[in-house]
N, C-alpha and C positions, 0 to 999 in steps of 0.2 A: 534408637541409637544409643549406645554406649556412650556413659557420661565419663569425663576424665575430671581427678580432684589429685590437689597434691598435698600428702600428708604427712604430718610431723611424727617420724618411725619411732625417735625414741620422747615421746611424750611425756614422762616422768622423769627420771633419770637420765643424765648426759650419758653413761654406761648402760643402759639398759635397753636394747633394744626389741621395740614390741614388733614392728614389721619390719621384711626383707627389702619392704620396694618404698618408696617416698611416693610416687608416683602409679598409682592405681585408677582400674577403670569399672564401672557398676553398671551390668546389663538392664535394660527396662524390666519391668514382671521382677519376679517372685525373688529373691537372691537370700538364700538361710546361711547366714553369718555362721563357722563352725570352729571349733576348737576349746579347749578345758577352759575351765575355771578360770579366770586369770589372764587368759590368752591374749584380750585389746578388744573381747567383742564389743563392750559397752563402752570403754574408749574409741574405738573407732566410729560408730553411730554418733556418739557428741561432735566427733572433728569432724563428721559430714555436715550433722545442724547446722553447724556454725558457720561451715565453708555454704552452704545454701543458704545463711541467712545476709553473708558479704554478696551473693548474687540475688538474694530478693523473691528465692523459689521459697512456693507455697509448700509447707511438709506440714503435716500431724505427727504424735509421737504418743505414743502408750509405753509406758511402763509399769510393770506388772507391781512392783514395789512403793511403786508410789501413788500409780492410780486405781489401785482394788483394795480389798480387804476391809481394812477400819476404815481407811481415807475416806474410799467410796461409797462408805455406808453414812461416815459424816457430813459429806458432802451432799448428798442423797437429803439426809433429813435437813442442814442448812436452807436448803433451797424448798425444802417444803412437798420431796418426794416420797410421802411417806408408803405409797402404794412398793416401790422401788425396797424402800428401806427393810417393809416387813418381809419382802420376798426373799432379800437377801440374808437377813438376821434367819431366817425359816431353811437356809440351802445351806450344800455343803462347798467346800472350798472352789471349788472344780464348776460349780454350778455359779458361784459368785463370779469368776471369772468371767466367765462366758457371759453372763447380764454385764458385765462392766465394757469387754471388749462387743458387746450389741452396742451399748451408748457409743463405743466409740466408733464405730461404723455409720452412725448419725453422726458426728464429727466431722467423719470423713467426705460424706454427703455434701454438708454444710461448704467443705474445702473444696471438690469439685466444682461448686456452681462461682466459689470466687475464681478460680482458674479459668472460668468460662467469659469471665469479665476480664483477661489477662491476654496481651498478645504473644507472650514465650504461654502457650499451657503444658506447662510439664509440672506434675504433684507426687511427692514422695511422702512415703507412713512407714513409720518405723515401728518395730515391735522389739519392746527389749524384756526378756523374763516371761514373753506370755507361755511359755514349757511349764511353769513353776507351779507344781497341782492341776495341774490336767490331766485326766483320762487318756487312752490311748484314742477313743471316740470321740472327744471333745477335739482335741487337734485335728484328726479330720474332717472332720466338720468344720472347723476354721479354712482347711485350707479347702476344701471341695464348693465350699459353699460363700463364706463372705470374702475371702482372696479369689475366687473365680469370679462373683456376681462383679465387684468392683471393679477388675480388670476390662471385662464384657465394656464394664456404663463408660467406663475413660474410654476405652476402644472406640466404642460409638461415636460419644464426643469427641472425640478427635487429639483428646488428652495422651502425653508420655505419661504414664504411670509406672512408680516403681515403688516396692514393698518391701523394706531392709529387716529381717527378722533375725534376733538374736537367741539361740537356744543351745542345749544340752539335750534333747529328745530325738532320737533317731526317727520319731515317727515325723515330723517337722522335715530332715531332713532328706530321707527318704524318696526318690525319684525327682529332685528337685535341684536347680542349680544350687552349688553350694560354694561359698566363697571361703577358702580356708583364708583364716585372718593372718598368720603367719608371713605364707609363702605369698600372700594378698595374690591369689589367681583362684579362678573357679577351678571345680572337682564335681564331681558325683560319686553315688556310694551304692555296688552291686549288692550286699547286705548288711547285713547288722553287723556280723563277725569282721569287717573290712572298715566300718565305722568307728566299732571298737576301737581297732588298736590305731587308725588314728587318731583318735583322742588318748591314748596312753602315748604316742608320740608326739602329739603335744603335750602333752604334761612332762616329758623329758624336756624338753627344747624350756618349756617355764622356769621348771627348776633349774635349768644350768643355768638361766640368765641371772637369777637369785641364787645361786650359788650353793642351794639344796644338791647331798652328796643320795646318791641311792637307798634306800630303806631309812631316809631321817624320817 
């Protein structure tokens, strides 16, 4: 079931408005957050936290920026994973990723079985940045494999699952519900060439909010 939240459009600035609607709704499964740079992807994901932490729903949350790279090699060796730490010091960008969003898939696990101790069980995981140094093969791999198995174990369980992903990779969004953050309504994308220019579409609609003139 389609979940309803009511969201604060111009979040920054009294004049600046990031979405069209205050009033938006988030299908269960898979939903790839789309639009440029700038657009509210990662503001929007925070006003979801928040609005799900005043209702007391169980969510995870990955971000690529904060929980990969040096973090999670530091974190790694803190805790005394040194098997973790050398594999990842040894890999390349793309490869760290992918061991970091595995940990988080044990997270994720970890969140299910309290949602099973929960009479609302409905679990949200959010992915913000996980585009950022991936392969075109690593992201399908994400979505074919640890966003399907997940979906499957909640399904079983009897769990609302839902997956809010933030990206810039057409392969992410790709035959997937997509939520353009903007117009805040779902889309999907028949190819690349159709993806493209709505992302150059949003990136007009950014700059005139910021008041960037054509070719600055």
């Amino acid at each position: 079931m389609s979940r309803k939240f009511k969201i604060i459009r111009n979040y920054w600035e009294e004049d600046q408005i990031l979405y069209r609607k205050a009033n938006i709704e988030i299908d269960p499964g898979l939903t790839v957050l789309v639009g440029c740079n700038g657009s509210g992807k990662t503001t929007l994901i925070n006003q979801l936290k928040r609005l799900l932490d005043k209702e007391k729903i169980i969510y995870t949350s990955f971000d690529n920026l904060f929980d990969g790279g040096e973090n999670a090699r530091s974190w790694s060796g803190y805790i005394g994973d040194f098997s973790f730490l050398a594999t990842a010091v040894m890999s390349s960008e793309g490869e760290n990723i992918l061991m970091n969003i595995g940990n988080y898939a044990a997270k994720i696990g970890r969140a299910v079985t309290s949602v099973l101790t929960k009479e609302n069980k409905e679990l949200w995981a959010f992915f913000d940045a996980a585009d950022s140094g991936l392969s075109i093969d690593g992201i399908k791999e994400i979505k074919n494999k640890l966003f399907s198995i997940i979906e499957k174990d909640c399904k079983t369980k009897g769990i609302e699952f839902y997956i809010v992903v933030s990206t810039n990779a057409y392969e992410f969004a790709n035959g997937e519900q997509c939520f353009d953050v903007y117009n805040c309504k779902y889309r999907t994308f028949e190819n690349y060439d159709e993806y493209s220019k709505f992302i150059c579409k949003s990136r007009e609609i950014k700059d005139k909010r910021y008041g960037v003139k054509k070719g600055e």
